[in-house]
C-alpha positions as CSV (number, residue, x, y, z in Angstrom):
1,X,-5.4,25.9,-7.3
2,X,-5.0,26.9,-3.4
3,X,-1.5,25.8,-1.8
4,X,-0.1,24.7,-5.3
5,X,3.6,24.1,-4.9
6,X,5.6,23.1,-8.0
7,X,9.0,21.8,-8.1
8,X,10.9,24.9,-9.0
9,X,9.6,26.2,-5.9
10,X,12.4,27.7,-3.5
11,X,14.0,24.9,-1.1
12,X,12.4,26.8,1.5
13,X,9.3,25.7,0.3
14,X,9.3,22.2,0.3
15,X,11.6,19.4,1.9
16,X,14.0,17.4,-0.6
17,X,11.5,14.3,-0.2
18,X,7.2,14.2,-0.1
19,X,7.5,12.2,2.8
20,X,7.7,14.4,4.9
21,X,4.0,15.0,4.0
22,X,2.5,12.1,3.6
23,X,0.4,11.8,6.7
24,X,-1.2,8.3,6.1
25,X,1.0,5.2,7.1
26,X,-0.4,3.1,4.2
27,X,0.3,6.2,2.1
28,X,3.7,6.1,2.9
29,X,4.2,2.7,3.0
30,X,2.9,2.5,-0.7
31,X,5.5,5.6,-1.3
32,X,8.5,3.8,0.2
33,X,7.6,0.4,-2.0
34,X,7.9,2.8,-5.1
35,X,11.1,4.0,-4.0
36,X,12.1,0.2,-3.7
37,X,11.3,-0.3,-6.8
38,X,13.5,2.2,-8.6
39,X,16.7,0.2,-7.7
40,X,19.1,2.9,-8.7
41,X,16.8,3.9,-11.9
42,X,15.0,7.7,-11.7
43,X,11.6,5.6,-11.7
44,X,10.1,2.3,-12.0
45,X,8.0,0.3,-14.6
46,X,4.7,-1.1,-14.5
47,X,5.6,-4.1,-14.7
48,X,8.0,-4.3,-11.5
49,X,4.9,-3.6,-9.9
50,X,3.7,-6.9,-7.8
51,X,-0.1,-7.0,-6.8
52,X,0.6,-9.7,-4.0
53,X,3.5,-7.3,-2.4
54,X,0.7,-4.7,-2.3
55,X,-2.7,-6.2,-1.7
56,X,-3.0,-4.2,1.2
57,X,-3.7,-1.3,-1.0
58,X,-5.4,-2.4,-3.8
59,X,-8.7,-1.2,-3.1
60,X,-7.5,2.4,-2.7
61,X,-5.0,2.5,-6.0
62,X,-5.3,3.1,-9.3
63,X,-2.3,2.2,-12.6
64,X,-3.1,5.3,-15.3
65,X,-1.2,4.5,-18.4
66,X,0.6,7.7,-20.4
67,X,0.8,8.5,-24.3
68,X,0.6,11.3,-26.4
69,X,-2.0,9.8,-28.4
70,X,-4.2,8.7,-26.1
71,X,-3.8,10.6,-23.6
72,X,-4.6,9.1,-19.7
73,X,-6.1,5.5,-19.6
74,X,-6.8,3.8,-16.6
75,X,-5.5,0.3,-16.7
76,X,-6.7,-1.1,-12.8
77,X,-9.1,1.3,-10.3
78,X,-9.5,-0.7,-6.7
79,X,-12.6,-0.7,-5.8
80,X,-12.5,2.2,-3.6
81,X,-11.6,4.4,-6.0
82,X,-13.9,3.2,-9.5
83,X,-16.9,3.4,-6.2
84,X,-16.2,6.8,-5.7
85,X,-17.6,7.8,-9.2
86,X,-20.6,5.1,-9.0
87,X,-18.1,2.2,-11.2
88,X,-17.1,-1.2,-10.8
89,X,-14.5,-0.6,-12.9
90,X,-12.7,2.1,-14.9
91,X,-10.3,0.2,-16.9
92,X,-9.7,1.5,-20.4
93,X,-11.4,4.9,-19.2
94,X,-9.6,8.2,-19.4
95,X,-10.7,10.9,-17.0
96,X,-13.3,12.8,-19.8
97,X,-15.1,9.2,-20.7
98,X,-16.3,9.2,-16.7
99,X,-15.9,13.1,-15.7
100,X,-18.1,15.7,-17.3
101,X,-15.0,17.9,-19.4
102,X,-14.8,20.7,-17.0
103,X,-14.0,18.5,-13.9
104,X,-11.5,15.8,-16.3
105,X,-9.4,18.5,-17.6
106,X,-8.0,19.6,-14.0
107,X,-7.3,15.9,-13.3
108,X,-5.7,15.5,-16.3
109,X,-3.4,18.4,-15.7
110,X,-2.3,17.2,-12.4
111,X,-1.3,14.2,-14.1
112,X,0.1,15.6,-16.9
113,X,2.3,17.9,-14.7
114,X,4.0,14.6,-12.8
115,X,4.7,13.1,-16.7
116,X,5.6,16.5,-17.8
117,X,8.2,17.9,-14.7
118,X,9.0,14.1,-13.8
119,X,7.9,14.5,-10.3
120,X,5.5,13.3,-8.0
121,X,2.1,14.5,-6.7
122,X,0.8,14.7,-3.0
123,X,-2.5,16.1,-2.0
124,X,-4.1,16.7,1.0
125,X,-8.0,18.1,1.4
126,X,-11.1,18.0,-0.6
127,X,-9.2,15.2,-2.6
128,X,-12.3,14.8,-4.7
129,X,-13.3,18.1,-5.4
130,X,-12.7,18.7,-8.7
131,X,-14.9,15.4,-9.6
132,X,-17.7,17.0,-8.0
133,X,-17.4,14.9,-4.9
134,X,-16.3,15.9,-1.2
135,X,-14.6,13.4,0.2
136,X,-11.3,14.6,2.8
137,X,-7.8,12.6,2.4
138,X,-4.7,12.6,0.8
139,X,-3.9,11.3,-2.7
140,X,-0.6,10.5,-3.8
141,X,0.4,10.6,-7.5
142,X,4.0,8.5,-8.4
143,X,5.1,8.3,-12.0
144,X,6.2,5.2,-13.8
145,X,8.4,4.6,-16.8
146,X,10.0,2.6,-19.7
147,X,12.8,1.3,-18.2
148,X,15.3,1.5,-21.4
149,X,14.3,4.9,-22.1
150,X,13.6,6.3,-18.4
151,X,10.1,8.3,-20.1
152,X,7.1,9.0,-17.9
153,X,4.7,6.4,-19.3
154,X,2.3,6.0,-16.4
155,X,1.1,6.8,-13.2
156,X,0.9,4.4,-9.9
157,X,-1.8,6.7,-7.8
158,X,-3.5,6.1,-3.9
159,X,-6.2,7.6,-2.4
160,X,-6.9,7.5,0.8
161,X,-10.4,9.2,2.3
162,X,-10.5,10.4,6.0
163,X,-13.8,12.0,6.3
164,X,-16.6,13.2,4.1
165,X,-17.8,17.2,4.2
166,X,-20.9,18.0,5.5
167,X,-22.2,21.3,5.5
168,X,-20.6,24.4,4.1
169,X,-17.0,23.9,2.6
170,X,-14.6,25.8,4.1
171,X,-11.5,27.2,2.5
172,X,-9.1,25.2,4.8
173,X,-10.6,22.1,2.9
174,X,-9.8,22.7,-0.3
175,X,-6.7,20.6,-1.8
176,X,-3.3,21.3,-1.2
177,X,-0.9,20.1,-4.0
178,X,2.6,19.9,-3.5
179,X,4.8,18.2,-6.5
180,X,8.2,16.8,-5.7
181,X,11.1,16.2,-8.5
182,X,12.2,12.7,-8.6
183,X,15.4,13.8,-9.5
184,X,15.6,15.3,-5.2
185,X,14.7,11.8,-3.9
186,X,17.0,9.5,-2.4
């Protein structure tokens, strides 16, 4: 995966925060309500999360519940997002009930890895690639939790599409991931 960065990178390689990356103002602005919403906790719950404090970014987010047994389940998909992959919805869908196996398992990974190193996920590039499509953005991946127990249980995810590729794919356009401990953030 080309530009990977995981959190026990050197400090050199990243900043102490992932907004320093985030190059989309609604991107950020979605980033800086999560951070609200933590209120002196690692990471927040689902269920401090208010549709009508967000509306401006429903169509482009996406709630992914968390649990050993089953795995990754979608609980909401704006419509930008279920669109992508020719849905009007993907609630109750994990990644492998809409994504052939080979293009699922990477997505599940990624998520996996921000439940896993309790961190989150910006990308920036072919944001769609490994779902066999070619849109260009960024994508931002922020893990929520139970709040007694502070456990990853879910995921709050944007994405945001700046172009489409045409033509020959270039290796610039590719995704760059870049995963940020929680633990760093202020």
């Amino acid at each position: 995966m080309s530009g990977r960065k995981s959190p026990q990178g050197s400090s050199t390689d990243r900043p102490s925060t992932g907004d320093a990356f985030i190059q989309d103002p609604d991107m950020l602005r979605l980033f800086d309500y999560w951070r609200s919403l933590r209120a002196g906790r690692a990471l927040p719950a689902k269920s401090d999360i208010d549709p009508l404090e967000i509306s401006w970014a429903l169509s482009r987010i996406y709630l992914v519940d968390h649990s050993p047994e089953d795995g990754f389940v979608y609980c909401l998909a704006g419509n930008d997002i279920a669109g992508i992959f020719g849905r009007a919805n993907l609630k109750g869908l994990r990644p492998r009930d809409f994504l052939p196996k080979e293009r699922a398992e990477p997505v599940e990974r990624l998520f996996q890895q921000v439940v896993d190193e309790r961190c989150i996920m910006w990308m920036k590039g072919l944001i769609y690639f490994r779902a066999d499509r070619t849109p260009i953005g960024e994508r931002l991946v922020l893990p929520l939790g139970d709040a007694a127990s502070e456990t990853v249980t879910g995921v709050l995810g944007m994405t945001v599409i700046h172009s489409v590729a045409v033509g020959t794919i270039q290796p610039e356009d590719y995704a760059s991931e870049r995963f940020f401990p929680i633990d760093n953030l202020p």
